[in-house]
C-alpha atoms as a printed R data frame, in Angstrom:
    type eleno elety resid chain resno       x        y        z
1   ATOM     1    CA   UNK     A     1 115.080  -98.451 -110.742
2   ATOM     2    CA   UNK     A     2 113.328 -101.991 -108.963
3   ATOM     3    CA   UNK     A     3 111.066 -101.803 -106.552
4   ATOM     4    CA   UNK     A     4 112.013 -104.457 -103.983
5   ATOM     5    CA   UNK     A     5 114.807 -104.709 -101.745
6   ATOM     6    CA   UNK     A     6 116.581 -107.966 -100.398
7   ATOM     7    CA   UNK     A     7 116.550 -109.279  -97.523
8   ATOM     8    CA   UNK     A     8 120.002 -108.210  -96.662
9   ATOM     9    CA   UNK     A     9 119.550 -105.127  -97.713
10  ATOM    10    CA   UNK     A    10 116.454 -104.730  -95.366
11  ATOM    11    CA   UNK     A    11 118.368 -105.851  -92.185
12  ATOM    12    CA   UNK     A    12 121.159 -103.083  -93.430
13  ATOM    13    CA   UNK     A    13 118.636 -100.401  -93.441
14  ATOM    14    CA   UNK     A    14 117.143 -101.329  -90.243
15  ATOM    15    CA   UNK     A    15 113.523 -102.175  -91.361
16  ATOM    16    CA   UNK     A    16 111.300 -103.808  -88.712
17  ATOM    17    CA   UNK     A    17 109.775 -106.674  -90.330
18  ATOM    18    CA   UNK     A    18 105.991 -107.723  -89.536
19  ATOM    19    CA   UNK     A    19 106.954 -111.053  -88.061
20  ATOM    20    CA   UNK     A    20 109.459 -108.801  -85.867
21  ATOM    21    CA   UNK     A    21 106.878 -106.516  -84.639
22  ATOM    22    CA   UNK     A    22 105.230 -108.908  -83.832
23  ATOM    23    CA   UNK     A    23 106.550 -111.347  -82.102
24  ATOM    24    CA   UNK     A    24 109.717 -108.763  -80.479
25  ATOM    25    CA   UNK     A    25 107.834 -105.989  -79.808
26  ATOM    26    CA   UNK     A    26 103.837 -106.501  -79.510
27  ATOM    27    CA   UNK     A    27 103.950 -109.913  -77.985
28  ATOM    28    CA   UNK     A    28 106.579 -108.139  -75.697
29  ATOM    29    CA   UNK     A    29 104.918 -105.417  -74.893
30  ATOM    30    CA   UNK     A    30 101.621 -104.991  -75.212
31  ATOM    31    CA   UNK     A    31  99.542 -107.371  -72.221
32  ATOM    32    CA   UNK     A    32  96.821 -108.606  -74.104
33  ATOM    33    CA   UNK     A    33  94.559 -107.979  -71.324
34  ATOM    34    CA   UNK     A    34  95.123 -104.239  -71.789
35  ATOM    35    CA   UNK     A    35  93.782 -103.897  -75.556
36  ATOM    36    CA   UNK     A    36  90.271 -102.699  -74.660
37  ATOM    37    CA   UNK     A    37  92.667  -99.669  -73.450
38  ATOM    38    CA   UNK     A    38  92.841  -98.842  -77.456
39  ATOM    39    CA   UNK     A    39  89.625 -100.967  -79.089
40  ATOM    40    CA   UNK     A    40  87.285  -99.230  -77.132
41  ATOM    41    CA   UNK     A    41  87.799  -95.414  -78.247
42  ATOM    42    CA   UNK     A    42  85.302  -94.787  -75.807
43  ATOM    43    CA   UNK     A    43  87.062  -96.111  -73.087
44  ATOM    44    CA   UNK     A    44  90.329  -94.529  -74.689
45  ATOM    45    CA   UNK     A    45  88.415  -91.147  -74.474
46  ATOM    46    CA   UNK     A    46  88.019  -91.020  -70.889
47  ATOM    47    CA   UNK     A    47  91.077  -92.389  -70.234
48  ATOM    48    CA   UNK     A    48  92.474  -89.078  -71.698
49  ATOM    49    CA   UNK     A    49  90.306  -86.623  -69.634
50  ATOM    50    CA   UNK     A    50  91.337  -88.429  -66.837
51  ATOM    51    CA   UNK     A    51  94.635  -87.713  -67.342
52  ATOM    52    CA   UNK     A    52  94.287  -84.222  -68.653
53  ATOM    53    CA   UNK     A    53  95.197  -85.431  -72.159
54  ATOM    54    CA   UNK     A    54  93.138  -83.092  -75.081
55  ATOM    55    CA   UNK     A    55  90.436  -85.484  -76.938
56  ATOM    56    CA   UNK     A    56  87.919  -84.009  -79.243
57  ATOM    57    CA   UNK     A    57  84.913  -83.224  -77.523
58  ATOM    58    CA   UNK     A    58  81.958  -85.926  -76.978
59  ATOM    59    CA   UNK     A    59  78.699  -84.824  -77.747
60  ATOM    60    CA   UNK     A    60  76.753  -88.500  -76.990
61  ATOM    61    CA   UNK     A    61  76.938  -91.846  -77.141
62  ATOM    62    CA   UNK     A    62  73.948  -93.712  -78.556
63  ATOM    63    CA   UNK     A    63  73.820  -97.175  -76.831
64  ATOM    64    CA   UNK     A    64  70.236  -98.225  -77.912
65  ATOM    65    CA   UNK     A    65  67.735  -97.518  -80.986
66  ATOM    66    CA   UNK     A    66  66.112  -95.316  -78.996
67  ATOM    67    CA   UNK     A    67  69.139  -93.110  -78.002
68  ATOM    68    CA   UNK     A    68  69.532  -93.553  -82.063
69  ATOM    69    CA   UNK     A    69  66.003  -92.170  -83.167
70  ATOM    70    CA   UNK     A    70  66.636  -89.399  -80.317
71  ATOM    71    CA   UNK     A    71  70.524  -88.332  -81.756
72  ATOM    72    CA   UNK     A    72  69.719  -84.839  -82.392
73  ATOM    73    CA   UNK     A    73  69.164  -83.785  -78.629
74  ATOM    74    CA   UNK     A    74  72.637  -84.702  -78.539
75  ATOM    75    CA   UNK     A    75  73.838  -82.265  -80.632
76  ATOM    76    CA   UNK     A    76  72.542  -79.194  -78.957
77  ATOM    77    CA   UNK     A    77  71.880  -76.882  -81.772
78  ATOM    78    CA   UNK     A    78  75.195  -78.409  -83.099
79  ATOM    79    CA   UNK     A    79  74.957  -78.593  -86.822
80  ATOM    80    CA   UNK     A    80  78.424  -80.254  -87.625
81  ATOM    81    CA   UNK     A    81  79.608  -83.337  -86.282
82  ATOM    82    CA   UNK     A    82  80.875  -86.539  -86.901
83  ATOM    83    CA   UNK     A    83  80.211  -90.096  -85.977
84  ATOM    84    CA   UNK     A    84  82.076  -93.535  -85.205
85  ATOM    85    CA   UNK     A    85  81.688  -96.972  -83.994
86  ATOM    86    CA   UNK     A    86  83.251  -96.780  -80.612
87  ATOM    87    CA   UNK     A    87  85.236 -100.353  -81.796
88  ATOM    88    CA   UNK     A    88  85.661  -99.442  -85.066
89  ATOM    89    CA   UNK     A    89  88.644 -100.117  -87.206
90  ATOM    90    CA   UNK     A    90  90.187  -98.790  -90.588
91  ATOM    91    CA   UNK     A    91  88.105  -95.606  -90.736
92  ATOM    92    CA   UNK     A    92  84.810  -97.763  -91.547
93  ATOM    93    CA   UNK     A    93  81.594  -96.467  -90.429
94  ATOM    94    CA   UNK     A    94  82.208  -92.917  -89.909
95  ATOM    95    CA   UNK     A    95  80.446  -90.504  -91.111
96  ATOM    96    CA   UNK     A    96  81.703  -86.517  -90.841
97  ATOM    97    CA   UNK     A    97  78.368  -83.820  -91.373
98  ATOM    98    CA   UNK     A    98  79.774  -80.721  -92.507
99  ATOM    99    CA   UNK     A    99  76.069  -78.922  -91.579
100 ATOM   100    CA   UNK     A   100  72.561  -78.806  -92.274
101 ATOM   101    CA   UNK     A   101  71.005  -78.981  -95.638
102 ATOM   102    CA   UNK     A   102  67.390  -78.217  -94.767
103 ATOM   103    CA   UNK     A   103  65.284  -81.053  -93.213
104 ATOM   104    CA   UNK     A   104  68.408  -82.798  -93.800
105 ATOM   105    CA   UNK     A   105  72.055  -82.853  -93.359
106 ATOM   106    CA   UNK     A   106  75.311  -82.784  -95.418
107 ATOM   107    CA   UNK     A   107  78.248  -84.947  -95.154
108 ATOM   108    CA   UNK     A   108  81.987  -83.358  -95.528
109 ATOM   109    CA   UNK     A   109  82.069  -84.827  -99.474
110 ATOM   110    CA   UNK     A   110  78.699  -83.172 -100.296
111 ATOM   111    CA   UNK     A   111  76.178  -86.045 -100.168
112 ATOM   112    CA   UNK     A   112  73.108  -85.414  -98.244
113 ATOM   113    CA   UNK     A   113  71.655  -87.559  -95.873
114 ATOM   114    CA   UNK     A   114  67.861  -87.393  -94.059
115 ATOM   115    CA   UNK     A   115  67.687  -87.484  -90.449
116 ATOM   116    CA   UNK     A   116  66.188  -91.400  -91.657
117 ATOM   117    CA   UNK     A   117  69.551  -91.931  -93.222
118 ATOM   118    CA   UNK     A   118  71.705  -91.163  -89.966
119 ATOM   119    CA   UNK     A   119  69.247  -93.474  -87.595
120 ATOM   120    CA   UNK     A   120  69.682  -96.303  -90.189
121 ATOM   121    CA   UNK     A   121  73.974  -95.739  -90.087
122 ATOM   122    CA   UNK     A   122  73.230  -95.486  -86.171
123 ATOM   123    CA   UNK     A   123  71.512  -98.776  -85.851
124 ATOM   124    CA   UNK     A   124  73.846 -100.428  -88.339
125 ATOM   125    CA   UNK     A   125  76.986  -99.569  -85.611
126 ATOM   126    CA   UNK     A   126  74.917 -100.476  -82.815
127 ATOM   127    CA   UNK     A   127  74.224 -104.169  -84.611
128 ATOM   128    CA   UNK     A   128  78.056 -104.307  -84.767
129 ATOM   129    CA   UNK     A   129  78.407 -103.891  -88.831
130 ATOM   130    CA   UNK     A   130  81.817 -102.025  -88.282
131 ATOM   131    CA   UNK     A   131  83.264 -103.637  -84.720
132 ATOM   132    CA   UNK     A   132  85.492 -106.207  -84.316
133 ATOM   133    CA   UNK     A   133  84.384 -109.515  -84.780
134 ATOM   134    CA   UNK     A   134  81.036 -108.266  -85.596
135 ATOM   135    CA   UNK     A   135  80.229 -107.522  -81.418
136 ATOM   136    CA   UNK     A   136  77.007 -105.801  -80.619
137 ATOM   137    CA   UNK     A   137  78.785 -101.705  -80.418
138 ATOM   138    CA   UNK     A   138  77.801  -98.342  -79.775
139 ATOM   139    CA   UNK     A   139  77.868  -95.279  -81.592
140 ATOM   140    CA   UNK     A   140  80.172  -91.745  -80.727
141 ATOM   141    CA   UNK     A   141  78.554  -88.368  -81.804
142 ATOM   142    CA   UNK     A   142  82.058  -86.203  -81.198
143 ATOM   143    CA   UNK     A   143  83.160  -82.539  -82.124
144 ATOM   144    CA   UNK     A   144  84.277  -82.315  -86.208
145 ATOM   145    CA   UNK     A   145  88.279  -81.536  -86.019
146 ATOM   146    CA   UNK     A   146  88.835  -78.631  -88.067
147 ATOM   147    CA   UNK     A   147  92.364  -79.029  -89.362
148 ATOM   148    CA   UNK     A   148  94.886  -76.338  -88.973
149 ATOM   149    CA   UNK     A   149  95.644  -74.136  -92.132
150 ATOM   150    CA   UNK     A   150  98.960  -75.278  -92.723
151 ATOM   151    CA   UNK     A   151  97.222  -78.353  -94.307
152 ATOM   152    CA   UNK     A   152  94.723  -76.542  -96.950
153 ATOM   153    CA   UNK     A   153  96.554  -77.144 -100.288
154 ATOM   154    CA   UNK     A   154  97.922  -80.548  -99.084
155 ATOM   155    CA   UNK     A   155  94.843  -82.606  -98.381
156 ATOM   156    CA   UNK     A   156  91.116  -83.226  -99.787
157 ATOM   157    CA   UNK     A   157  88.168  -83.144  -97.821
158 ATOM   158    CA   UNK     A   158  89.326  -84.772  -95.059
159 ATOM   159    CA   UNK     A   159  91.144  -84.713  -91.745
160 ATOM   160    CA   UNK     A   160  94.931  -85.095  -92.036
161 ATOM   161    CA   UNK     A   161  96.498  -86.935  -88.887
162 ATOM   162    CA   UNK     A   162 100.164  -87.980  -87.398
163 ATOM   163    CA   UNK     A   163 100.416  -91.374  -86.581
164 ATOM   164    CA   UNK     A   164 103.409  -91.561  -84.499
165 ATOM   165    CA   UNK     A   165 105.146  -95.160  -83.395
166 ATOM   166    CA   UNK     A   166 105.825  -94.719  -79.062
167 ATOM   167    CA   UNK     A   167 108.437  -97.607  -78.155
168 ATOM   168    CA   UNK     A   168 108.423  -97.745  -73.931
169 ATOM   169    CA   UNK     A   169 107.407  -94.154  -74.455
170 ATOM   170    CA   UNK     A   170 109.781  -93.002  -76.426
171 ATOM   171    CA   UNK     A   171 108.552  -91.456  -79.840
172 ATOM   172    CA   UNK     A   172 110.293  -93.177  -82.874
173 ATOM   173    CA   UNK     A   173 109.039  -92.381  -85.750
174 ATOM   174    CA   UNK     A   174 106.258  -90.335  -87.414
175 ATOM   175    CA   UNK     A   175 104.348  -89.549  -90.311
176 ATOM   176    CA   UNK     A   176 101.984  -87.189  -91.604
177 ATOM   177    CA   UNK     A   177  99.117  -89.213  -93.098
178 ATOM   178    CA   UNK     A   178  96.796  -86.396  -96.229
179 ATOM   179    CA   UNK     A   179  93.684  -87.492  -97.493
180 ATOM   180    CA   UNK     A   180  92.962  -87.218 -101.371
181 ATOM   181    CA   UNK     A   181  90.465  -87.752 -103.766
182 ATOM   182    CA   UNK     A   182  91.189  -91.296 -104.356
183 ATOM   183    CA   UNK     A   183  91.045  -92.066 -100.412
184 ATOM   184    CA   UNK     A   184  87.341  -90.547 -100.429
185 ATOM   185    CA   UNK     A   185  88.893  -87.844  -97.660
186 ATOM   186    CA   UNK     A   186  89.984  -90.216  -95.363
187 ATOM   187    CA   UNK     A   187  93.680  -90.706  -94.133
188 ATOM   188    CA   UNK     A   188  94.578  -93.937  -94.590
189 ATOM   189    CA   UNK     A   189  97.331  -94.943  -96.579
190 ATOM   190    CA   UNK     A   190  95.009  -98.412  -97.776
191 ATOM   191    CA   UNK     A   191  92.581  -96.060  -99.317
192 ATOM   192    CA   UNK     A   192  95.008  -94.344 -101.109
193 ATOM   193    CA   UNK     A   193  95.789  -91.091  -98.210
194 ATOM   194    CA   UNK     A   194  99.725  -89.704  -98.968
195 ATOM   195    CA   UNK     A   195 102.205  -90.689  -96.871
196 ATOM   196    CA   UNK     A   196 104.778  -87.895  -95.442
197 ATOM   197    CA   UNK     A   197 107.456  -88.694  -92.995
198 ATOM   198    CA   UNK     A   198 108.174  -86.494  -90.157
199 ATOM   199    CA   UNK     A   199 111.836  -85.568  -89.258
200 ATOM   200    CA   UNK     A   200 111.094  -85.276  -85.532
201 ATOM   201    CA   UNK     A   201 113.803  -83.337  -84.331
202 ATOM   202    CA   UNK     A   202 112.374  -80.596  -86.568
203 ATOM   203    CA   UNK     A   203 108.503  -81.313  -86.945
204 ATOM   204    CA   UNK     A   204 109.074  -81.460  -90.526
205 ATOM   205    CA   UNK     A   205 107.982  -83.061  -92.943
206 ATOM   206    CA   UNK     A   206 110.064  -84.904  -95.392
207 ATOM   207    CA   UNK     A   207 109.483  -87.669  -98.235
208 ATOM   208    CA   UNK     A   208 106.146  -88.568  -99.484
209 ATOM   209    CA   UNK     A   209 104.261  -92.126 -100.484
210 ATOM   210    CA   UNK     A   210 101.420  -92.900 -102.338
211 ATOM   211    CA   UNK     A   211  99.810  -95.815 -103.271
212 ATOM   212    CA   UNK     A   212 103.529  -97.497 -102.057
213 ATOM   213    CA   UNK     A   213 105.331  -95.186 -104.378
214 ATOM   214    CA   UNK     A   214 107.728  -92.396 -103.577
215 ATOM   215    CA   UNK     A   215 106.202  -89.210 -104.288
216 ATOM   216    CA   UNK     A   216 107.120  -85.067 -103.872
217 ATOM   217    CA   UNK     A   217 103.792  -83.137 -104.533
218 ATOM   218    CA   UNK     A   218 100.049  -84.134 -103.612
219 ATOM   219    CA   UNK     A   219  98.420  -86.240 -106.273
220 ATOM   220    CA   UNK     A   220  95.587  -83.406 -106.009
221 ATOM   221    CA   UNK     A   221  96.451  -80.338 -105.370
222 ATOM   222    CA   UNK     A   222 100.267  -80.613 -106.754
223 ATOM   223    CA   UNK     A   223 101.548  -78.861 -104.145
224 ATOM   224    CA   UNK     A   224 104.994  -80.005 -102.523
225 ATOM   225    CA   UNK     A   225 104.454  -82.422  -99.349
226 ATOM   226    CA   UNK     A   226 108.245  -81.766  -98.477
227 ATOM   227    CA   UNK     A   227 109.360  -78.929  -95.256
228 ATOM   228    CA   UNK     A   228 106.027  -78.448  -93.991
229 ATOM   229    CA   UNK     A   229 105.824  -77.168  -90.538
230 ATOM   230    CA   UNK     A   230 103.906  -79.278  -88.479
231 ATOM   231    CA   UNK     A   231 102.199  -76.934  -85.640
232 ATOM   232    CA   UNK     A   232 102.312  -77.560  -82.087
233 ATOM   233    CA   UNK     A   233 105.040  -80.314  -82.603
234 ATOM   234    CA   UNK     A   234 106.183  -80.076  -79.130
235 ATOM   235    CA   UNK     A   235 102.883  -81.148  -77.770
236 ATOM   236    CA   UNK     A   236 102.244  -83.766  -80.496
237 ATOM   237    CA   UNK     A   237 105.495  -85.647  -79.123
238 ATOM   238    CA   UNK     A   238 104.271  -84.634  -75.888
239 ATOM   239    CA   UNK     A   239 100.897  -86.096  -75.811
240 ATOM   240    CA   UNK     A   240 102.539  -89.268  -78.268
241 ATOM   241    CA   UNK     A   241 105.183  -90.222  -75.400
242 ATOM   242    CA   UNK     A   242 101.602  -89.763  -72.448
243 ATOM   243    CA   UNK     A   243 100.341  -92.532  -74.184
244 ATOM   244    CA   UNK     A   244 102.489  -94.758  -72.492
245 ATOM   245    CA   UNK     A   245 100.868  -94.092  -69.244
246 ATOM   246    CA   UNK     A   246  97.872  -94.068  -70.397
247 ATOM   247    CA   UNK     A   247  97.071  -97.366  -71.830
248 ATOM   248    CA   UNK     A   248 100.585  -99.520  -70.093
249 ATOM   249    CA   UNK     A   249 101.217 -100.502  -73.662
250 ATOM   250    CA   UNK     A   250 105.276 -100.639  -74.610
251 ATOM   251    CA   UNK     A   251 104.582 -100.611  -78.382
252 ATOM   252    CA   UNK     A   252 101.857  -98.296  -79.658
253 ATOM   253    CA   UNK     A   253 100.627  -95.898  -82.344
254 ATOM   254    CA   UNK     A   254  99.017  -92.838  -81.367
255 ATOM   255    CA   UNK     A   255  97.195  -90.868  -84.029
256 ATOM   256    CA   UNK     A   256  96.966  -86.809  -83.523
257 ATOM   257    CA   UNK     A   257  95.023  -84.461  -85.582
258 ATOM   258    CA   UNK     A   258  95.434  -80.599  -85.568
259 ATOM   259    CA   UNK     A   259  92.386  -78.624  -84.966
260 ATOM   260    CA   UNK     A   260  92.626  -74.545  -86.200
261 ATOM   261    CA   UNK     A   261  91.412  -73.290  -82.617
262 ATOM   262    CA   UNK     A   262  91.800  -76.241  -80.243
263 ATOM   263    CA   UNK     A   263  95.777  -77.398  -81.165
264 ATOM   264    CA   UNK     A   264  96.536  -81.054  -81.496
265 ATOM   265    CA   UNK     A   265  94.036  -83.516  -80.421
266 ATOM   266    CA   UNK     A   266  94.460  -87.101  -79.620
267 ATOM   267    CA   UNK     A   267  92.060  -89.150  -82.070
268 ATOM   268    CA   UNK     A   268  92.826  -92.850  -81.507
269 ATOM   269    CA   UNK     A   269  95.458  -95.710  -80.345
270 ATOM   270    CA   UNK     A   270  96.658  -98.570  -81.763
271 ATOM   271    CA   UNK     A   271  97.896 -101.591  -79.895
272 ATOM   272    CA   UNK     A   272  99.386 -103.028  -84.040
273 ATOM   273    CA   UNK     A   273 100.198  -99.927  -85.467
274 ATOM   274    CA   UNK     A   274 101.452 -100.993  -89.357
275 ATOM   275    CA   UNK     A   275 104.890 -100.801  -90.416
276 ATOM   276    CA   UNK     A   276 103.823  -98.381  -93.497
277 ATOM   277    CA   UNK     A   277 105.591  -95.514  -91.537
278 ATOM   278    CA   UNK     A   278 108.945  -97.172  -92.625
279 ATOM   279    CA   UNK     A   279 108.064  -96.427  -96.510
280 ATOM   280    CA   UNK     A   280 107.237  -92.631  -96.096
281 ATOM   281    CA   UNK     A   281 110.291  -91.873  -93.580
282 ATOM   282    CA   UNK     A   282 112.561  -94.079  -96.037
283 ATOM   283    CA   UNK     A   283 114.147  -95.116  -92.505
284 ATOM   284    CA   UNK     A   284 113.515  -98.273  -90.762
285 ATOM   285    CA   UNK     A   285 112.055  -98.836  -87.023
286 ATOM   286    CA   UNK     A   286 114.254 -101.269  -86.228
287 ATOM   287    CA   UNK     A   287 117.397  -99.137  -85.294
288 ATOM   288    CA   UNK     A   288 115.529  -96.248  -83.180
289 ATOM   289    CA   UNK     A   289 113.683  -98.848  -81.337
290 ATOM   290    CA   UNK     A   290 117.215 -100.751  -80.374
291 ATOM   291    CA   UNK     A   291 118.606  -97.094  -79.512
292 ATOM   292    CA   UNK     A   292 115.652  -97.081  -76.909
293 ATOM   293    CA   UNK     A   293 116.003 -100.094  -75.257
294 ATOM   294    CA   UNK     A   294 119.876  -99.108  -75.428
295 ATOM   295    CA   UNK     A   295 120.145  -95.691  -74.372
296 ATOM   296    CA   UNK     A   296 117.288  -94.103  -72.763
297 ATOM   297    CA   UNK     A   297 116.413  -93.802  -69.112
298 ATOM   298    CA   UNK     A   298 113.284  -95.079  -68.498
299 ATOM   299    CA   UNK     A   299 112.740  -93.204  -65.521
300 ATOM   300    CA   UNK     A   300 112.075  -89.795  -67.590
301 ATOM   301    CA   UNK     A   301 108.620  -88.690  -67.809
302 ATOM   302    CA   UNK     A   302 106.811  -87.983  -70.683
303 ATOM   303    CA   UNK     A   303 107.774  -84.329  -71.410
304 ATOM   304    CA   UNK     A   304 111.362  -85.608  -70.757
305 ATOM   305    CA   UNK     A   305 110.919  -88.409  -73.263
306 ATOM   306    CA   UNK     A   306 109.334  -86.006  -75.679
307 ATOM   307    CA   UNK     A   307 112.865  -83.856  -75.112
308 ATOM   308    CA   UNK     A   308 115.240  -86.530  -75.177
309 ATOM   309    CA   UNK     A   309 113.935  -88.167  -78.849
310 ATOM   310    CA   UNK     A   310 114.191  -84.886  -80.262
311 ATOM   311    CA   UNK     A   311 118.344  -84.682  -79.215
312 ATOM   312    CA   UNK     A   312 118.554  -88.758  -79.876
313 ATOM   313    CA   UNK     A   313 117.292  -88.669  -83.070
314 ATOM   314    CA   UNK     A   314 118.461  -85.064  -84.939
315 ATOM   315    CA   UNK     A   315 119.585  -85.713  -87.930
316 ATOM   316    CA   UNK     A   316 120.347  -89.550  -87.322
317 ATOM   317    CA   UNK     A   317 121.915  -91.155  -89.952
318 ATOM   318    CA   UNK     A   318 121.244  -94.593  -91.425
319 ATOM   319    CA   UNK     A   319 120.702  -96.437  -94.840
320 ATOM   320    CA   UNK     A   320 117.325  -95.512  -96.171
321 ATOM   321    CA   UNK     A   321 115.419  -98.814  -96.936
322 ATOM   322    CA   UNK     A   322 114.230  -99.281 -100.745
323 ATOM   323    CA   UNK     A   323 110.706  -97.502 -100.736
324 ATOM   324    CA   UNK     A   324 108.877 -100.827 -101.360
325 ATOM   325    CA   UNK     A   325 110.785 -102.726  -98.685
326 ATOM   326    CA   UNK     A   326 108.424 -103.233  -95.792
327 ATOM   327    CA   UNK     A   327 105.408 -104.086  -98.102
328 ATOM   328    CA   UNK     A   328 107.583 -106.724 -100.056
């Protein structure tokens, strides 16, 4: 079997290259003056309330050294928590604290850290280490998502999420992203998180990636990734297509986690979501995002939108692009 496709073959199939996205759909669509909508994830955050949209809580946001050395008021007796550079990127600089581990606390993969050790990470977002362009930031203390069981034998450590690819508020295409060992418990797909695609008509999930390769069981656990349930689908596609409205961008990725006792939770937007979803669903953007521009009526509001994808794209058939295609 090879592992690259032509690029023939890769129009046939449908796959959205990244010069396409780029210059079709993000130069298109997305108003560059509205991008603080999705870099800031504080400013994303209350966005969301404001619109009734579910967010994980917000415990604090440390804005100074001195809101750094005084964290733990923040946390009100809170023991677990996690905490991110409000312009962060790729995961970097957050840390998730499972609890307390006497004077001290411990982080989600069992390394302790010193109440020293968390006002040194603090001041090391606050000098920009993890923001864009290296910006002066500030630091989110936020509730720790505790993911739904459905996920226990099919991800490490971590938080698994849904990144889901909204097209003039339309949801496209999704996929469920699983942390492993090899990722360090975080899901992204870079640092070696599994890859599932999401049928979703069905909420399903369907085939798996890893590392760029096609795979059927987690590299961990062993357990099959395929015809998992996804709870509160519905509402994921729901809350996926109210992203529109909420940050006026046409070509977005919205990322959803799945909390045991609080449902799905939006976690962040992306103004260049990456074209790795392509590779898990084994389906490429390009067609569903034509069939949008096409077919739907762009009057419909966001439940409607949420409805209509799942009738548009049941069982849709297309070519399935070679699994190495879009990273070719």
């Amino acid at each position: 079997m090879r592992w690259f496709a032509l690029p023939s073959e890769l129009r046939r199939a449908g796959v959205l290259s990244m010069n396409a996205r780029n210059a079709l759909y993000i130069a298109r669509r997305n108003p560059r003056r509205l991008y603080p909508r999705v870099d800031d994830k504080l400013l994303t955050k209350q966005l969301a309330l404001d619109a009734g949209l579910a967010v994980p809580e917000l415990y604090g946001v440390v804005s100074s050294y001195h809101d750094a050395r005084g964290f733990e008021r923040m946390l009100d007796g809170r023991e677990d928590f996690v905490i991110k550079p409000a312009c962060g990127a790729g995961g970097d600089g957050i840390v998730v604290v499972s609890g307390r581990l006497g004077d001290g606390y411990l982080k989600i993969n069992g390394t302790r850290m010193t109440r020293e050790d968390i006002v040194y990470h603090l001041g090391n977002i606050l000098s920009g280490m993890y923001s864009f362009g290296g910006r002066p930031d500030r630091a989110m203390i936020e509730y720790r998502v505790k993911p739904d069981a459905v996920f226990n034998t099919i991800s490490h450590l971590g938080v698994p999420d849904v990144r889901v690819i909204v097209h003039r508020g339309f949801p496209v295409l999704a996929m469920l992203r699983l942390p492993t060992r090899n990722s360090g418990g975080k899901a992204n797909l870079h640092q070696g998180a599994v890859g599932t695609g999401i049928d979703i008509a069905s909420g399903r999930t369907t085939h798996g990636v890893w590392h760029g390769q096609p795979v059927d069981r987690h590299p961990d656990s062993m357990e099959p990734l395929e015809g998992v349930a996804i709870p509160g689908w519905d509402r994921i596609l729901e809350l996926s297509a109210g992203g529109f409205e909420l940050t006026g961008l046409g070509y977005l990725g919205v990322d959803i986690v799945i909390d045991r006792d609080r449902g799905p939770l939006i976690l962040e937007l992306n103004a260049r979501p990456g074209l790795a979803i392509q590779v898990a669903n084994r389906r490429g953007l390009r067609e569903r995002l034509e069939i949008v521009d096409r077919d739907a009526d762009m009057a419909l509001g966001a439940i409607e939108r949420a409805a209509y994808v799942r009738t548009a794209f049941a069982q849709a058939a297309s070519p399935e692009p070679d699994p190495a295609g879009p990273q070719a």
